[in-house]
matplotlib code that plots the C-alpha trace (Angstrom):
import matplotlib.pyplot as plt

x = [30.6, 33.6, 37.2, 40.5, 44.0, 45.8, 49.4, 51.5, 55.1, 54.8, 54.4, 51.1, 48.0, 45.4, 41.8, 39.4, 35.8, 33.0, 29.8, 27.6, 27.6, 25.8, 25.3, 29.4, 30.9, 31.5, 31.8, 34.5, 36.0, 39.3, 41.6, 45.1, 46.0, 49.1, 51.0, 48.6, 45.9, 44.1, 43.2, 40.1, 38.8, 35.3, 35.9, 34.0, 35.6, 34.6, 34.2, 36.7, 39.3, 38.4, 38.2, 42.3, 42.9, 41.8, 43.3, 47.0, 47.0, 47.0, 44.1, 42.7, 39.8, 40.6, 38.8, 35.6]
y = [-90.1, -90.7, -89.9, -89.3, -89.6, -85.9, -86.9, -84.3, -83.9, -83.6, -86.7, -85.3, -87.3, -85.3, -86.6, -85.0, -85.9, -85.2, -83.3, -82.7, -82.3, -79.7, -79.0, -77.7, -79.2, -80.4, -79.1, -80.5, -81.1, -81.6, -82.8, -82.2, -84.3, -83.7, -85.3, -83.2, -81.2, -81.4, -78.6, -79.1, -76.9, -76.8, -75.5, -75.6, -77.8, -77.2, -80.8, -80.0, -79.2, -82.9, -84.5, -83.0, -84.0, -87.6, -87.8, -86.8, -89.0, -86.0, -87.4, -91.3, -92.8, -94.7, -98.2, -98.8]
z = [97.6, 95.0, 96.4, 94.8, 95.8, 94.7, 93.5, 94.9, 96.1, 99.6, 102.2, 103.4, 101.9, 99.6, 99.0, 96.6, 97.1, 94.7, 97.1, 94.0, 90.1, 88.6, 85.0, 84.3, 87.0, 90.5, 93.8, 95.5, 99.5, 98.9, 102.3, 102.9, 105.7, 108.0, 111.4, 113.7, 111.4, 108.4, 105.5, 104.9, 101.3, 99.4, 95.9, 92.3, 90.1, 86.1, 84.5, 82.2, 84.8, 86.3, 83.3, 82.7, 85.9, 85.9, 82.0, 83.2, 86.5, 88.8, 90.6, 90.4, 92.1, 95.4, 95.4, 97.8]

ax = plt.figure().add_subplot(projection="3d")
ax.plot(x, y, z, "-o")
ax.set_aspect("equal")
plt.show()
C-alpha cells in the first residue's frame, strides 16, 4: 500500500494511503496523527484530484 506525507500547517503528521483504485479514482485512508489520538478518515479520492495533489506538492510519496 502506497503512502503520502499531507503538507499541512499544523505540527500533527498526515498520511494518505491508497486502499484501492477503481476506474476514476482512489479510495483513500487518510491519518491525522496527534500527541494522544489519531483521526483516522476513508474518503474517495477522484484521480484527477490526486494527480493535482501530487503535481502541486501537497502530498508526495514516503519512501519504502
Amino acid at each position: 500500500m502506497k503512502q503520502f506525507a499531507i503538507r499541512g500547517t499544523s505540527q500533527a503528521p498526515s498520511v494518505l494511503e491508497l486502499i484501492n483504485e477503481i476506474e476514476n479514482g482512489y479510495f483513500v485512508r487518510i491519518v491525522h496523527s496527534h500527541e494522544d489520538w489519531e483521526d483516522v478518515r476513508e474518503e474517495f479520492m477522484t484521480k484527477e484530484l490526486f494527480d493535482t495533489c501530487v503535481r502541486t506538492g501537497y502530498i508526495a510519496e514516503l519512501s519504502a
